[in-house]
Backbone of each chain as nested JSON, in Angstrom:
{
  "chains": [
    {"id": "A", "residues": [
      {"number": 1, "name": "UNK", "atoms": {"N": [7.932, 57.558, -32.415], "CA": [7.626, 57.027, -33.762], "C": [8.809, 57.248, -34.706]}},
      {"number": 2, "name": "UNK", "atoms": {"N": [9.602, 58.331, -34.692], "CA": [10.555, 58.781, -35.515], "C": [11.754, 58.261, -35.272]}},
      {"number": 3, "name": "UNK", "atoms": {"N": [11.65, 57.897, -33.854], "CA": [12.685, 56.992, -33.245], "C": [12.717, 55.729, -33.767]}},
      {"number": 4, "name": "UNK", "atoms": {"N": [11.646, 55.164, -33.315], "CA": [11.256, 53.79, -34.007], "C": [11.473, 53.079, -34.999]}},
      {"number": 5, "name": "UNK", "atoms": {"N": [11.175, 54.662, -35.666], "CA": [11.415, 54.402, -37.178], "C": [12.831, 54.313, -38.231]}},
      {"number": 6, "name": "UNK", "atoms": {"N": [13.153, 54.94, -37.496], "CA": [15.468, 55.281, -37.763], "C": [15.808, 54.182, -37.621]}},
      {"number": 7, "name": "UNK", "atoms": {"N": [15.451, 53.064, -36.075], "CA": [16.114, 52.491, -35.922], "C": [16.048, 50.564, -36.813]}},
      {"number": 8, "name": "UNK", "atoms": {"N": [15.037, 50.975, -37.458], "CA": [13.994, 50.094, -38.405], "C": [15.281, 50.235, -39.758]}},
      {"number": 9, "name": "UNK", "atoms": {"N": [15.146, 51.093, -39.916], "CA": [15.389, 51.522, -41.336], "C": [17.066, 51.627, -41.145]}},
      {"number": 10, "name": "UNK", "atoms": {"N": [17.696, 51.697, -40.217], "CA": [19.228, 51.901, -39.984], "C": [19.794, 50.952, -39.692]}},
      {"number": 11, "name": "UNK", "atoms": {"N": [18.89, 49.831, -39.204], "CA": [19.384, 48.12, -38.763], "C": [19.174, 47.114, -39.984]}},
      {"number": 12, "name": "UNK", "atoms": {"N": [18.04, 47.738, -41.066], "CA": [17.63, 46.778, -42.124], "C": [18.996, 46.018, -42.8]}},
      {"number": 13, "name": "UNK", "atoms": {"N": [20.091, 46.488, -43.029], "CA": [20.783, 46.198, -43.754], "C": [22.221, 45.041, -43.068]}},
      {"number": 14, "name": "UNK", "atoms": {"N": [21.487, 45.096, -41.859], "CA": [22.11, 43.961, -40.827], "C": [21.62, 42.25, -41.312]}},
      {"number": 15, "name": "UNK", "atoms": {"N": [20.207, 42.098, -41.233], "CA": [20.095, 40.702, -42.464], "C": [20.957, 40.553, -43.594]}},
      {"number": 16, "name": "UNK", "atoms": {"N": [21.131, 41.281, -44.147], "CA": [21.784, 41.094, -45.679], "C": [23.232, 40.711, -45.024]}},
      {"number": 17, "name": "UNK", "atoms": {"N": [23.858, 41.206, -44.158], "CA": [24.893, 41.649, -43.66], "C": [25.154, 39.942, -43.439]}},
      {"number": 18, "name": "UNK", "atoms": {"N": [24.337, 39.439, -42.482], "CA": [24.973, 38.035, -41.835], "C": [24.217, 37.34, -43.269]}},
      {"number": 19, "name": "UNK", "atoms": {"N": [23.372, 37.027, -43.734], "CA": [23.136, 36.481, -45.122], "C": [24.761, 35.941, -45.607]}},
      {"number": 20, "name": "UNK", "atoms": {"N": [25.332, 37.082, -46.189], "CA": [26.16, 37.298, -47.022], "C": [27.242, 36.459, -46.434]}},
      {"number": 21, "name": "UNK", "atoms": {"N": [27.74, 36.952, -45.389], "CA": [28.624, 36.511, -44.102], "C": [28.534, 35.186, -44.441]}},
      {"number": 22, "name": "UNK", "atoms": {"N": [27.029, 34.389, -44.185], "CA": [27.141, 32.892, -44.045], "C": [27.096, 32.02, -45.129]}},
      {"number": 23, "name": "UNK", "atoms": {"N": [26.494, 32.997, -46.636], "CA": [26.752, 32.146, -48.03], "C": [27.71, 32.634, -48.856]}},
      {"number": 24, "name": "UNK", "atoms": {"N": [28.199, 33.496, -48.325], "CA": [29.581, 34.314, -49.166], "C": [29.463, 34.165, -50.61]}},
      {"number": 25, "name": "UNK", "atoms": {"N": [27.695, 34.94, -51.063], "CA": [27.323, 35.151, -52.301], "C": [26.742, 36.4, -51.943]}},
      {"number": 26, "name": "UNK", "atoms": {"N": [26.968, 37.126, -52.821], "CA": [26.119, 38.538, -53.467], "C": [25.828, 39.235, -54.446]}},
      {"number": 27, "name": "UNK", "atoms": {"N": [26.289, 38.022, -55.464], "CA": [26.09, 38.22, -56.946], "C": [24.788, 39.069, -56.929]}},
      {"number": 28, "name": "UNK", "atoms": {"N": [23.686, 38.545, -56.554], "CA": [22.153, 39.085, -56.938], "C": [22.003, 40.573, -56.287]}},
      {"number": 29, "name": "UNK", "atoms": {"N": [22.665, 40.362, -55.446], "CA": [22.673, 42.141, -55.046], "C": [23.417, 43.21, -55.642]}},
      {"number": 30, "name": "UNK", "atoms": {"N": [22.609, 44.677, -56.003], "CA": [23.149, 45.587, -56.783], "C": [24.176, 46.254, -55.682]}},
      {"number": 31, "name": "UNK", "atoms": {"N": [25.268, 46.547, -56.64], "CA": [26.398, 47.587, -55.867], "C": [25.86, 48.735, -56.614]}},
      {"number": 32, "name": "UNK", "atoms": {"N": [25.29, 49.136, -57.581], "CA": [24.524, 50.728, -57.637], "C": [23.707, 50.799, -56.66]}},
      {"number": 33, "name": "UNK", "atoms": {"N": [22.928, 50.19, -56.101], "CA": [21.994, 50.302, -54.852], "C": [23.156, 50.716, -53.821]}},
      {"number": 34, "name": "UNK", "atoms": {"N": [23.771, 50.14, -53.955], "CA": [24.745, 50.051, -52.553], "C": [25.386, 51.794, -52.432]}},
      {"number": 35, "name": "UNK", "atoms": {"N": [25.577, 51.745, -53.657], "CA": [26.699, 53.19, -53.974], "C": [25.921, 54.413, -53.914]}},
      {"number": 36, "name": "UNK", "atoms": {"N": [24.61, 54.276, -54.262], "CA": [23.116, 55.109, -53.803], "C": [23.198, 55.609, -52.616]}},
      {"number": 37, "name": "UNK", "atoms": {"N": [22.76, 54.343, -52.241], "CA": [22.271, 54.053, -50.699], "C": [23.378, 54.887, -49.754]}},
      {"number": 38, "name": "UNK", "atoms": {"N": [24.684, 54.826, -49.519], "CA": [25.73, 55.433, -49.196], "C": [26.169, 56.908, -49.481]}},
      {"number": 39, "name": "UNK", "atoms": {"N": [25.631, 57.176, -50.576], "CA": [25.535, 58.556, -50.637], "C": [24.655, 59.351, -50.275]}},
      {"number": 40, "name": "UNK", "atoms": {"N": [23.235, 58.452, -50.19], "CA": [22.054, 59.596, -49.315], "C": [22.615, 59.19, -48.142]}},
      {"number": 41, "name": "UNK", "atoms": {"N": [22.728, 58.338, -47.317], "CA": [22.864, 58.317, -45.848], "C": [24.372, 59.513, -45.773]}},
      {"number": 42, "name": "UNK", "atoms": {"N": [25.298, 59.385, -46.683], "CA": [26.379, 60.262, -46.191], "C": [25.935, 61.691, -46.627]}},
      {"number": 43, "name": "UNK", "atoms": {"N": [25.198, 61.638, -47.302], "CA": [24.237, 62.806, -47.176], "C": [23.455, 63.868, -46.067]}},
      {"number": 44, "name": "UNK", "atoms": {"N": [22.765, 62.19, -45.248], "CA": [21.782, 62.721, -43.822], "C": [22.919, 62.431, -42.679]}},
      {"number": 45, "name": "UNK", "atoms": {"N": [24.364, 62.123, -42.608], "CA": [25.297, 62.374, -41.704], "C": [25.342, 64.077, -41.806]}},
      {"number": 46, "name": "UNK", "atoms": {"N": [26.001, 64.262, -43.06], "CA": [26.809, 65.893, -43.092], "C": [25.335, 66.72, -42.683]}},
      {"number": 47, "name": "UNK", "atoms": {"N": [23.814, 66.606, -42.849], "CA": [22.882, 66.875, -42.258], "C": [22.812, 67.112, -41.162]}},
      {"number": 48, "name": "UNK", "atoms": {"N": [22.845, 65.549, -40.359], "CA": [22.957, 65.721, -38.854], "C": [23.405, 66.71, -38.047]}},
      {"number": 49, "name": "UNK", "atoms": {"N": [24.797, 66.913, -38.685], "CA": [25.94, 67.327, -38.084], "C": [26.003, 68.706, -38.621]}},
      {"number": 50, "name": "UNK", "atoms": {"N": [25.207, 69.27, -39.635], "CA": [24.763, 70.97, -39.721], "C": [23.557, 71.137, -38.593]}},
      {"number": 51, "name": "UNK", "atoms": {"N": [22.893, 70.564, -38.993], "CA": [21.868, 70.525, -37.482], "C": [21.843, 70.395, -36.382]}},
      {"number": 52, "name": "UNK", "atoms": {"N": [23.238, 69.676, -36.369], "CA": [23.549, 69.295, -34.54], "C": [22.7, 68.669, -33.93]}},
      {"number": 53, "name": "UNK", "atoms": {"N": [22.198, 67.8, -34.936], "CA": [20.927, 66.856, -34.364], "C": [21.365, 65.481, -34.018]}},
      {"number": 54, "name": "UNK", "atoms": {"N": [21.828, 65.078, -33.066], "CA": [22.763, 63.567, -32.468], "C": [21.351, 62.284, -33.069]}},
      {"number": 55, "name": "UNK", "atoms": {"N": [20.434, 62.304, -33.062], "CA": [19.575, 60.967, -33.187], "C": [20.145, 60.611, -34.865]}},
      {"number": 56, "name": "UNK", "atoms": {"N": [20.168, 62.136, -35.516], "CA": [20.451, 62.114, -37.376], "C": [21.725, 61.094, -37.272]}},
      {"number": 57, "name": "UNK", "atoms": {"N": [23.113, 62.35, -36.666], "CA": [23.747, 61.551, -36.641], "C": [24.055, 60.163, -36.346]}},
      {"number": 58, "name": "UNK", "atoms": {"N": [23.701, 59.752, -35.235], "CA": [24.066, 58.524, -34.484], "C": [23.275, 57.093, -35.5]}},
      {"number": 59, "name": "UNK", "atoms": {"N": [21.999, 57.324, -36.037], "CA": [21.274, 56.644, -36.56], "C": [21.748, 56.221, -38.074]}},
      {"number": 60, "name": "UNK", "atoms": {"N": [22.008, 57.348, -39.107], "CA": [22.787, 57.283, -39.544], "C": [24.457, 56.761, -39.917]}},
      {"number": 61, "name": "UNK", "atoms": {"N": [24.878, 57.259, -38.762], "CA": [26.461, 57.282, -38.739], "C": [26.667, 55.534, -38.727]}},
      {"number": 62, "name": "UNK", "atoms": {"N": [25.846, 54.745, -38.164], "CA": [25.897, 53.473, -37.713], "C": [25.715, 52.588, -38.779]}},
      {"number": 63, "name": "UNK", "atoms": {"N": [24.439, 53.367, -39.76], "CA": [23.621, 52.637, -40.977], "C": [25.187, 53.028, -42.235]}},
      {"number": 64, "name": "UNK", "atoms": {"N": [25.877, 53.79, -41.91], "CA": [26.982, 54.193, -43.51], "C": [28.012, 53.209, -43.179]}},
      {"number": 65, "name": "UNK", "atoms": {"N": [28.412, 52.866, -41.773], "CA": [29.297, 51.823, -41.492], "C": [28.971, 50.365, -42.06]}},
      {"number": 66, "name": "UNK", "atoms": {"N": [27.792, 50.333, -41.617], "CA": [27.105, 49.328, -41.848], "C": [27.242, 48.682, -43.762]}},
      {"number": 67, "name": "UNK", "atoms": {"N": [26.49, 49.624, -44.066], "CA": [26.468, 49.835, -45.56], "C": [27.887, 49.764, -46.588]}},
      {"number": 68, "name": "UNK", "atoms": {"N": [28.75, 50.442, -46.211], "CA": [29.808, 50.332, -46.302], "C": [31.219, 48.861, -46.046]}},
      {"number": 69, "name": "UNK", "atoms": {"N": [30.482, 48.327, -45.276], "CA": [31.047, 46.761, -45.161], "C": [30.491, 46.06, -45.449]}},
      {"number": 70, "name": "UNK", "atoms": {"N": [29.103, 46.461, -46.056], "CA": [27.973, 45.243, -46.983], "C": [28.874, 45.712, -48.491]}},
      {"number": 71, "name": "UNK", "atoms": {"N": [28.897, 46.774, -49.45], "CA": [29.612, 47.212, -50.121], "C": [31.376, 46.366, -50.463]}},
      {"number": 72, "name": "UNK", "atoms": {"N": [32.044, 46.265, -49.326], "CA": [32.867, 45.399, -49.275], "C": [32.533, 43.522, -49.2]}},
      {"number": 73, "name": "UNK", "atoms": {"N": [31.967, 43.258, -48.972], "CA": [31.226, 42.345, -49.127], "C": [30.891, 41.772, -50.22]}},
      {"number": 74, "name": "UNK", "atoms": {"N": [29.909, 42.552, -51.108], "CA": [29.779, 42.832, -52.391], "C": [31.022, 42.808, -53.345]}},
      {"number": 75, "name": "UNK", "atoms": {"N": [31.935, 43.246, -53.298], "CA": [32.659, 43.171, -53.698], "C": [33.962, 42.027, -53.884]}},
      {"number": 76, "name": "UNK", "atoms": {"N": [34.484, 41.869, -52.007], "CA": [34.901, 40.305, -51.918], "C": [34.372, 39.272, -52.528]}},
      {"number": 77, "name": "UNK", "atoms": {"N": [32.715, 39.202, -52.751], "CA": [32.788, 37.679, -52.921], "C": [31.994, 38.205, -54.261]}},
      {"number": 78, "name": "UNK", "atoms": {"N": [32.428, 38.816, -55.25], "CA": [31.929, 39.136, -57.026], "C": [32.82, 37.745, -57.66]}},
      {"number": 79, "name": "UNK", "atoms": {"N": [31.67, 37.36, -58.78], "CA": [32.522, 36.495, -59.683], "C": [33.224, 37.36, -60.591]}},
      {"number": 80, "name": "UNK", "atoms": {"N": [34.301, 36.93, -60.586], "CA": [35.326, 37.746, -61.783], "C": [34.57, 37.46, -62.895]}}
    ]},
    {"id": "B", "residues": [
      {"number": 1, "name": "UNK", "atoms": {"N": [20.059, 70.562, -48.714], "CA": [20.893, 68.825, -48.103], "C": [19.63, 67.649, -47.501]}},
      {"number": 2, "name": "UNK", "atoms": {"N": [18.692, 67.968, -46.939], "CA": [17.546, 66.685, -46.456], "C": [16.93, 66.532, -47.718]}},
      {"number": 3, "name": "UNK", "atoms": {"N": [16.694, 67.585, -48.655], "CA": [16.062, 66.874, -49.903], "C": [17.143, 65.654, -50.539]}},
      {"number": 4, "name": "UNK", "atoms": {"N": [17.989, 66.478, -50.828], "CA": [19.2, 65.784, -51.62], "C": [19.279, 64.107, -51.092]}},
      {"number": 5, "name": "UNK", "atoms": {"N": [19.431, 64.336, -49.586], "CA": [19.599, 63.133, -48.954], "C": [18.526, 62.201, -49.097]}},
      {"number": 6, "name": "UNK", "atoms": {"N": [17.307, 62.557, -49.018], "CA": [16.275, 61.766, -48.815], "C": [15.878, 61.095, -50.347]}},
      {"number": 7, "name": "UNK", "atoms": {"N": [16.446, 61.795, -51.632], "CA": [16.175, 61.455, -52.998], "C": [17.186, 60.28, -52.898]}},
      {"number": 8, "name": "UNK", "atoms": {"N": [18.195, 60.599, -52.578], "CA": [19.226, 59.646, -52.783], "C": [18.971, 58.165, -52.244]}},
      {"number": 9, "name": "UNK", "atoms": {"N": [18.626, 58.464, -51.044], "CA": [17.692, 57.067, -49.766], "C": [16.559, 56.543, -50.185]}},
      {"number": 10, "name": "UNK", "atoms": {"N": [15.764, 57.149, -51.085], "CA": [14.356, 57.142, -51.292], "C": [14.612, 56.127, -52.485]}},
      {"number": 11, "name": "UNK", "atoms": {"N": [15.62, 56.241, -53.582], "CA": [15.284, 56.25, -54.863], "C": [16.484, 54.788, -54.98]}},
      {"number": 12, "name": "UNK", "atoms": {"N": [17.592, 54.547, -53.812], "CA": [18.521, 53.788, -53.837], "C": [18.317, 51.978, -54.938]}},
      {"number": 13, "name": "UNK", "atoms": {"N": [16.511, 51.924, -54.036], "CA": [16.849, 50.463, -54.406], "C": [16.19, 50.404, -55.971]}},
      {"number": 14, "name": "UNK", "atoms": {"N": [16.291, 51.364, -57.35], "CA": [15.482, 51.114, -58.404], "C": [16.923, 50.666, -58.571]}},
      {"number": 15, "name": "UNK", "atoms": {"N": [17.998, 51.011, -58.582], "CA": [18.742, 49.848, -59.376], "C": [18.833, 48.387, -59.138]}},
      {"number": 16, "name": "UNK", "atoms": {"N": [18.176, 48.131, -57.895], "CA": [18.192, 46.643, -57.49], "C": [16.901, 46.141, -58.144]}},
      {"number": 17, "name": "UNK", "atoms": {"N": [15.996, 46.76, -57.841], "CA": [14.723, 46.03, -58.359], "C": [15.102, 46.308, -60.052]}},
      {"number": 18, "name": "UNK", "atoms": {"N": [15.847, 46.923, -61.03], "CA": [16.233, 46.572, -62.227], "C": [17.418, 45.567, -62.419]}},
      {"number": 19, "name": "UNK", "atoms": {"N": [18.213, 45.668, -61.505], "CA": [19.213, 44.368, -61.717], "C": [18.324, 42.627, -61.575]}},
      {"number": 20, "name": "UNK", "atoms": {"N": [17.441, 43.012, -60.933], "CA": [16.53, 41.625, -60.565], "C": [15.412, 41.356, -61.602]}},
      {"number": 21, "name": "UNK", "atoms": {"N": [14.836, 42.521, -62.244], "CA": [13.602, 42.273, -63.439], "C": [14.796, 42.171, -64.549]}},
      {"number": 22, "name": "UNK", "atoms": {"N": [15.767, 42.188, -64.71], "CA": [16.724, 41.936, -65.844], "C": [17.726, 40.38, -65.84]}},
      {"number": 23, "name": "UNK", "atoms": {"N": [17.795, 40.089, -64.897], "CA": [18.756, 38.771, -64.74], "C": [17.728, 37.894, -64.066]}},
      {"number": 24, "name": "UNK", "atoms": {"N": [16.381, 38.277, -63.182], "CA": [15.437, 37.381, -62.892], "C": [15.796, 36.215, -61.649]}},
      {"number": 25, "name": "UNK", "atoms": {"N": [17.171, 36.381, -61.077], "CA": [17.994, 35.979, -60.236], "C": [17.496, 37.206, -58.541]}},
      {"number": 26, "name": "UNK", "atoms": {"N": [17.338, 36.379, -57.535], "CA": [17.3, 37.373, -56.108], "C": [17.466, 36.873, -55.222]}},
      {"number": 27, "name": "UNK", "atoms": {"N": [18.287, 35.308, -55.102], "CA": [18.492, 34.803, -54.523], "C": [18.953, 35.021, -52.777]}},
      {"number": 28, "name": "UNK", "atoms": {"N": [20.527, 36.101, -53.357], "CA": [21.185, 36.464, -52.443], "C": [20.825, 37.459, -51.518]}},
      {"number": 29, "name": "UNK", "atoms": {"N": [19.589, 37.606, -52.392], "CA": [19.199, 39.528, -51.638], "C": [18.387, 38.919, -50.085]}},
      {"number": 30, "name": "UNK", "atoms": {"N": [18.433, 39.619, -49.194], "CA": [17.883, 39.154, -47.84], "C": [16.232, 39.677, -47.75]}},
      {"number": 31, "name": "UNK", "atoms": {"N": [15.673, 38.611, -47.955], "CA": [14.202, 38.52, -47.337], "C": [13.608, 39.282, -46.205]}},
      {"number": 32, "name": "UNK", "atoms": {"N": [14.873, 38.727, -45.081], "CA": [14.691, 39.936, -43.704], "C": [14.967, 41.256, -44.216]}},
      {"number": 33, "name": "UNK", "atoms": {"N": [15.981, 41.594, -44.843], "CA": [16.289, 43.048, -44.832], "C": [15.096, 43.884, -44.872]}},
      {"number": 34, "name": "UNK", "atoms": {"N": [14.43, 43.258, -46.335], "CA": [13.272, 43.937, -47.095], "C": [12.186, 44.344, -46.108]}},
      {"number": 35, "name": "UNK", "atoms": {"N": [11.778, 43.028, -45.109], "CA": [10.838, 43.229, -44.186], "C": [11.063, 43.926, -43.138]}},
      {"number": 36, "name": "UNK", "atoms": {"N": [12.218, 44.147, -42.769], "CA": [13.073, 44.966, -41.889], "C": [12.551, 47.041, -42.633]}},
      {"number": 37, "name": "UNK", "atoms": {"N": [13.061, 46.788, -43.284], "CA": [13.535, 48.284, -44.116], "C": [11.744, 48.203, -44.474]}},
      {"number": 38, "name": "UNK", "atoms": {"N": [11.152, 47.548, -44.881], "CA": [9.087, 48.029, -45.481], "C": [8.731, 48.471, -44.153]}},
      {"number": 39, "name": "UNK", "atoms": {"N": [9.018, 47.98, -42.654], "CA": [8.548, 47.773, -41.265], "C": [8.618, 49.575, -40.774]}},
      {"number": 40, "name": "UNK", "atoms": {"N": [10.454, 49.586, -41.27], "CA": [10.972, 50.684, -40.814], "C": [10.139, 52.264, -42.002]}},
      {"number": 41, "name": "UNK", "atoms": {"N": [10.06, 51.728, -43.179], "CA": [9.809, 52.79, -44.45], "C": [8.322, 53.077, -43.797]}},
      {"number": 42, "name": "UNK", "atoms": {"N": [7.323, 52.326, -43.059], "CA": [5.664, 52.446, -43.662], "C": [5.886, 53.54, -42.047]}},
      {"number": 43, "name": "UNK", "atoms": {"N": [6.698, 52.926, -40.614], "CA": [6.167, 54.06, -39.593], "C": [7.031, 55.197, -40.09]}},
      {"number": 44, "name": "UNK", "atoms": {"N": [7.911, 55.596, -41.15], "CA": [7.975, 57.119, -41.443], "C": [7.217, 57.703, -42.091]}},
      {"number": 45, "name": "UNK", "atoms": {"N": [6.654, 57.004, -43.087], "CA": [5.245, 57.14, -43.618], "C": [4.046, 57.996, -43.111]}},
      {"number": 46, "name": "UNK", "atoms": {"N": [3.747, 56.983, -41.406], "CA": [2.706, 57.059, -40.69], "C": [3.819, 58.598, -39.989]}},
      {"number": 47, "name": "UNK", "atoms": {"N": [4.617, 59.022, -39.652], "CA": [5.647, 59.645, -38.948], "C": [5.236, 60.932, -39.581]}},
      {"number": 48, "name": "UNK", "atoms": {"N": [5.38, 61.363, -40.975], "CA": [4.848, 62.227, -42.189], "C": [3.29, 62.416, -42.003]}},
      {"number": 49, "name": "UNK", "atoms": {"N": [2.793, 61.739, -41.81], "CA": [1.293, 61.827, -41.77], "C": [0.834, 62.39, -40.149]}},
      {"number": 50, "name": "UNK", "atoms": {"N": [0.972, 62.062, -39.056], "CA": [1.148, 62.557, -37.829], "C": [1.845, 64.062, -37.861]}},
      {"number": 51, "name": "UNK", "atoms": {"N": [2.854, 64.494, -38.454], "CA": [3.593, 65.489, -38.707], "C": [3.175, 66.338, -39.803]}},
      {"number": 52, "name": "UNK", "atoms": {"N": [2.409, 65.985, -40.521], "CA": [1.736, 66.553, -41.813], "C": [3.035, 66.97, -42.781]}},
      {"number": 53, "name": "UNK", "atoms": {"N": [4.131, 66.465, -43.243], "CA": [5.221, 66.301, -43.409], "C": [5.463, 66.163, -45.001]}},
      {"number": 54, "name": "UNK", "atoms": {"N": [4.869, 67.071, -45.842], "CA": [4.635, 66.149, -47.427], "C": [6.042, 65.66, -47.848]}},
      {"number": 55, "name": "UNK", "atoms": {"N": [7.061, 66.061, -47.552], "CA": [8.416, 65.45, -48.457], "C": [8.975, 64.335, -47.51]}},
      {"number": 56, "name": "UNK", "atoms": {"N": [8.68, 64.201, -45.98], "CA": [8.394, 63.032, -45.484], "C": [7.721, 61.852, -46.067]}},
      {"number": 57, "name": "UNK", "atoms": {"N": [6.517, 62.006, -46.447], "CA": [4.988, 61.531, -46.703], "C": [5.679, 60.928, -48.009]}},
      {"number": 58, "name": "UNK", "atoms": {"N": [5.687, 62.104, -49.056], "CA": [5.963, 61.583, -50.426], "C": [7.414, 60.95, -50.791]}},
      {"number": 59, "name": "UNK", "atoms": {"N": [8.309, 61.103, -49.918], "CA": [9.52, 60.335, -50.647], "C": [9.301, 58.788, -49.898]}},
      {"number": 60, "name": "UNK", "atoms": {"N": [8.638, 58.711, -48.704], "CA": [8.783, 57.411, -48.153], "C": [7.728, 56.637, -48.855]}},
      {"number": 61, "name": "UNK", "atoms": {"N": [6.691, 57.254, -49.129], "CA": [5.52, 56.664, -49.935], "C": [6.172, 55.676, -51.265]}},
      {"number": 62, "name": "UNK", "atoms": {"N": [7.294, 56.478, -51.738], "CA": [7.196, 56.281, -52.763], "C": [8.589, 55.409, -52.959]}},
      {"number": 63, "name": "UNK", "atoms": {"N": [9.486, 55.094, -51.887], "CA": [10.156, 54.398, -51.455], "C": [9.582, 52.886, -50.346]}},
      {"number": 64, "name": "UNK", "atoms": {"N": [8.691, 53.173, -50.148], "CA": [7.821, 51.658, -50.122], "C": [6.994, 51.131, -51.132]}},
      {"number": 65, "name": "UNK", "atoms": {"N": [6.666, 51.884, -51.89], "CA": [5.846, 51.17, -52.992], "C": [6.824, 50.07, -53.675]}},
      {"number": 66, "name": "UNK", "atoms": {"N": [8.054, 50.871, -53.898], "CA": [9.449, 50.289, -55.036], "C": [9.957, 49.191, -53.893]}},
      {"number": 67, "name": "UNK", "atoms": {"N": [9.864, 49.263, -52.334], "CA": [10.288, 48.105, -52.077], "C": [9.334, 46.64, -51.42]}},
      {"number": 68, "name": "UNK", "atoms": {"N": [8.171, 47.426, -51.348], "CA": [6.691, 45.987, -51.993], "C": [7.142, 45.333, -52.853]}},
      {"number": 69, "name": "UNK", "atoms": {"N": [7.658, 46.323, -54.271], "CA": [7.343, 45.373, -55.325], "C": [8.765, 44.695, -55.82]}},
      {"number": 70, "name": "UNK", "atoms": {"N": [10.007, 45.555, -54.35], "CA": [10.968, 44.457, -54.648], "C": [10.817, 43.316, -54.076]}},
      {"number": 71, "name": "UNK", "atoms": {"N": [10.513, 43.073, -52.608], "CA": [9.768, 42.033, -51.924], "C": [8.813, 40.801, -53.016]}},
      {"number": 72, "name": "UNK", "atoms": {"N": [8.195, 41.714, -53.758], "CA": [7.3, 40.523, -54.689], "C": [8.251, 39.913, -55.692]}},
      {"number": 73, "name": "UNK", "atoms": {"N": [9.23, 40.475, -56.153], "CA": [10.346, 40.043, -57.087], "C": [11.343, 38.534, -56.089]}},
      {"number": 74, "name": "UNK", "atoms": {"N": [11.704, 39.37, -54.995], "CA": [12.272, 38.213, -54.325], "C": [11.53, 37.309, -54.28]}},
      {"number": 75, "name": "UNK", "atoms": {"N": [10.211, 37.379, -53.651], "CA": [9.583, 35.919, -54.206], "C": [9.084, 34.968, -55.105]}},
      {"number": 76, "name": "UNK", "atoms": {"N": [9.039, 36.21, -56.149], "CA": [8.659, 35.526, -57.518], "C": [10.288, 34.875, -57.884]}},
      {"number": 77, "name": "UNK", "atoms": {"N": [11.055, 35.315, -58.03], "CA": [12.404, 34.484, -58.338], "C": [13.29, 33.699, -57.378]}},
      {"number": 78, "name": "UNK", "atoms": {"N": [12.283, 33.739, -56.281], "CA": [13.0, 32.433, -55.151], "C": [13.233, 30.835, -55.548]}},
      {"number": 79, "name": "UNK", "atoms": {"N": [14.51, 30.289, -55.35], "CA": [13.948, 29.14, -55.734], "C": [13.727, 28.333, -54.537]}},
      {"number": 80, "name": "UNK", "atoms": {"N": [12.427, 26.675, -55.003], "CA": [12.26, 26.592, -54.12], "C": [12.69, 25.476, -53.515]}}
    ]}
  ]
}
């Protein structure tokens, strides 16, 4: 279930991802969400990795990459 | 650090659902994501509840409520 559930919540941001990709708009999306969002997950990395818990990490580690090139994204295609 | 993290994850999308009740625009935001990330938020939910888990329970609780009612925003400002 906890599994299940990481991998739910660590892939969500993969839609937005090709969205963006294919209308190269993201005006409507917040970069404070984004800048949030990136700091709790880099949050539950440095977690993981006090815990030595590989599912934290790995689940995580995948979702800040992720997040992090939606962020760029966001940014590439802003109206000046 | 899991509190810290989980406030930060939990609480990410109120700036989106205020960038969207303020400009009334949600065009760009991904439909899938939302249903993706509510799918993934409700089995940690159920994950907390199986686990008897209250800061599980209560930050995800309360991080699906805020993204229901971003879900209802995307559709109320979809165009059609």
């Amino acid at each position: 279930m906890g599994i299940a559930a990481g991998i739910f919540t660590a892939t969500s941001m993969l839609p937005q991802v090709i969205k963006t990709l294919k209308e190269k708009e993201a005006e409507d999306v917040s970069p404070v969400m984004l800048i949030v969002l990136i700091t709790g997950i880099a949050l539950w990395v440095f977690y993981g990795i006090l815990r030595n818990d590989i599912p934290i990490m790995a689940t995580n580690g995948f979702s800040l990459i992720l997040n992090l090139f939606m962020l760029y994204l966001r940014w590439k295609y802003r109206k000046s």
